[in-house]
Structure formats: structure tokens, C-alpha cells
C-alpha positions in Angstrom: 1.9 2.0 4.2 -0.5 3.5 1.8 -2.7 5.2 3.9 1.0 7.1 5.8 2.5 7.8 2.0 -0.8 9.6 1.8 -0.9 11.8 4.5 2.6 12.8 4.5 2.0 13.8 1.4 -1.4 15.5 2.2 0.3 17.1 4.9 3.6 18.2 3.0 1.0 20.6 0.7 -1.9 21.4 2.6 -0.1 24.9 3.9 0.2 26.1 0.2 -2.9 24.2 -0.6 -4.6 26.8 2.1 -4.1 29.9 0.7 -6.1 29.5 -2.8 -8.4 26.4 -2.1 -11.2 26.1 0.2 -12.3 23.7 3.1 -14.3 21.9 0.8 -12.4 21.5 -1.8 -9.5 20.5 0.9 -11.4 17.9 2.0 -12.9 16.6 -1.4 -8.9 16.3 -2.3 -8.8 14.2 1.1 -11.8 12.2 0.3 -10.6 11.3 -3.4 -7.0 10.7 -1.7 -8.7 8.0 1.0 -11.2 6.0 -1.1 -7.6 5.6 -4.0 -5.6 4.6 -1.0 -8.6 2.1 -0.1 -9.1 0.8 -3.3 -5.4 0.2 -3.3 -5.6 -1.4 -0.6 -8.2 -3.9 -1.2 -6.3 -4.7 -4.3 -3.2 -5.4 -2.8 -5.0 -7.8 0.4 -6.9 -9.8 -2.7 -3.6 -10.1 -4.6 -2.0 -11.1 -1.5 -4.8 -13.7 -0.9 -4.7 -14.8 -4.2 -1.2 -15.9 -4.5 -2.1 -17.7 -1.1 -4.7 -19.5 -2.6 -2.7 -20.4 -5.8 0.6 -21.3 -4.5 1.3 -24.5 -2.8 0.4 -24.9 0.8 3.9 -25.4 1.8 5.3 -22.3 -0.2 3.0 -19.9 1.5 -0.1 -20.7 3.3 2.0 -22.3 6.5 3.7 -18.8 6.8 0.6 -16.8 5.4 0.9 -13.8 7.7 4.8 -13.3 7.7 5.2 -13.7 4.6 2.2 -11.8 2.9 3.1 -9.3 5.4 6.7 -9.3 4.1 5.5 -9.5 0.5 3.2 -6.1 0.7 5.8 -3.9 2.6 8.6 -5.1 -0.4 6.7 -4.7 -3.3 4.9 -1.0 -1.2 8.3 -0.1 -0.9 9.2 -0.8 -4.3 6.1 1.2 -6.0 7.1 4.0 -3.4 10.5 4.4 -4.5 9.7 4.3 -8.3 6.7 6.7 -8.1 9.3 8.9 -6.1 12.3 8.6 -7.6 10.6 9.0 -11.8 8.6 12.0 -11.3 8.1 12.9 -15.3 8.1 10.6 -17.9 11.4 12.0 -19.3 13.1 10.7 -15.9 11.5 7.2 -16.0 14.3 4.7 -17.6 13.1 1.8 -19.5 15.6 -0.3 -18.4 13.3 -1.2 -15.3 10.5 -2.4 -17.4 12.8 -4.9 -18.3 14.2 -5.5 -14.6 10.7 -5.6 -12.9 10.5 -9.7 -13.4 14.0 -10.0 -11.9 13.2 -8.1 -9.1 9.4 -9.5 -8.6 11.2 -12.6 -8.5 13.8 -11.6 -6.2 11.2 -9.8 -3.8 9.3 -13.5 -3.8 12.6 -15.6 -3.1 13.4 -13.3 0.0 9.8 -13.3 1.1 10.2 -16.9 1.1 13.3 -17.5 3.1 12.3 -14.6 5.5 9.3 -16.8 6.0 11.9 -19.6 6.9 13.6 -18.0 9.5 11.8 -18.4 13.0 13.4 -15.3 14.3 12.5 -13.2 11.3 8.9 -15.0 10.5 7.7 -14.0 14.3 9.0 -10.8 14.4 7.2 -9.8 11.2 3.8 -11.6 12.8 4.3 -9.5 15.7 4.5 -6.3 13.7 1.6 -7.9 11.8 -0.3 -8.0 15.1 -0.1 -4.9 16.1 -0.4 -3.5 13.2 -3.9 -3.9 12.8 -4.7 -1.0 15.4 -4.4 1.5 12.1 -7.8 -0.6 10.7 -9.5 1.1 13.7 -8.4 4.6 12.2 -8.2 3.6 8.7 -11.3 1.9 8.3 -13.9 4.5 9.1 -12.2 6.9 7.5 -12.0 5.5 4.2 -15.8 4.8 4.9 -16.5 8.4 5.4 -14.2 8.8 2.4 -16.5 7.0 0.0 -19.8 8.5 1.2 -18.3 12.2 0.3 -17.2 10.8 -2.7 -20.9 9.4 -3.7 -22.5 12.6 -2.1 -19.7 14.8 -4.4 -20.3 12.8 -8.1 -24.4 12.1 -7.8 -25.7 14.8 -5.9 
């Protein structure tokens, strides 16, 4: 999900990006954009694998996949609605702040009876499953990513 908020976003502005920036400033943008989005994303499978490892066995390890799986697209979906709804400080309401435990908490109960439900638990493993064919695109990229970023800040 991070890696597609990306390049929609990429793609939305690289027209007016085209007329005053140059190819390798384009691409430096993309290379920053990809090694964030990986970083991200290694952040979120620890945290993911974290709570696995502290939670009981019975609460989420049995389930792992369904319901980390479950767990990352709500709480994704959740940072991707705030960053696009609160654009400016001046639109960003504090009342959230004081909301976020209630809806962590509400995000983990769901998770947890989604994991529950056979129907529900195997269809999210099967989107799981074939999810993993964007590693094969994300992967290198993000590799590619961090060796113009290296090449960009030391040399």
C-alpha cells in the first residue's frame, strides 16, 4: 500500500514536475520517494512481527498472516486518510490525538475477530498470497533506490 500511495502520487505531479526539473533530479525525487517507502515498510513488518512475538500465541500467532495482514491495511488506511484529509497544520484537529487510543484499540479488536472468522481469515491469506508478487517489483527497486541515494549524499 505504501509503495502504490507513492506512485500515484509520483505520477499525479511528474507532468508539472517536467517542465522546470530535470531527469536527474526526477529521479533523485523517485529514489528519496522509494528508499522512505522502504524504510516504512520495514518498520511496519517489524512492528507487525513484534506484536506477534509479544502477544499471546492464541491472540495472534495462530492467525499470524490474516491478521497482521489485516492489521497493516487498517492502520495504512488510517495514516492515509489522516495525511490526506489534514494537509496544514491549521486543518489538523486535536480531537484525534485524543481518539487515536480508541481507534488503535478498535482497529486491534476487529483485527482480531476478522482473524476469527474462517471465511474472512482465508480470504485475507489468499490476498496475502498473492500479494507477494509486488516484492518481485518492489524489492529491487527500493534496492536501486538506496544505491542512488548513497551514490547522491557521499559521492
Amino acid at each position: 500500500m505504501v509503495y502504490g500511495w507513492t506512485l500515484s502520487w509520483f505520477n499525479y505531479t511528474l507532468p508539472g514536475w517536467m517542465y522546470f526539473l530535470n531527469v536527474n533530479t526526477i529521479v533523485g525525487v523517485f529514489a528519496y520517494s522509494m528508499f522512505t517507502n522502504f524504510l516504512e515498510s520495514l518498520v511496519v513488518v517489524l512492528g507487525v512481527v513484534l506484536l506477534g512475538v509479544i502477544l499471546p500465541r492464541k491472540w495472534f500467532a495462530d492467525a499470524f498472516v490474516a491478521r497482521g495482514s489485516a492489521l497493516t491495511i487498517f492502520l495504512l488506511a488510517l495514516m492515509m486518510y489522516i495525511a490526506n484529509q489534514f494537509n496544514t497544520k491549521e486543518y489538523y484537529p486535536g480531537a484525534l490525538l485524543h481518539w487515536s487510543v480508541a481507534i488503535l484499540a478498535a482497529i486491534l479488536i476487529v483485527v482480531y475477530f476478522l482473524g476469527r472468522v474462517n471465511f474472512i481469515r482465508k480470504l485475507i491469506e489468499l490476498f496475502a498470497d498473492r500479494a507477494i508478487i509486488f516484492l518481485y517489483i518492489s524489492i529491487p527497486v527500493s534496492l536501486a533506490s538506496i544505491v542512488i541515494v548513497l551514490i547522491r549524499n557521499f559521492f
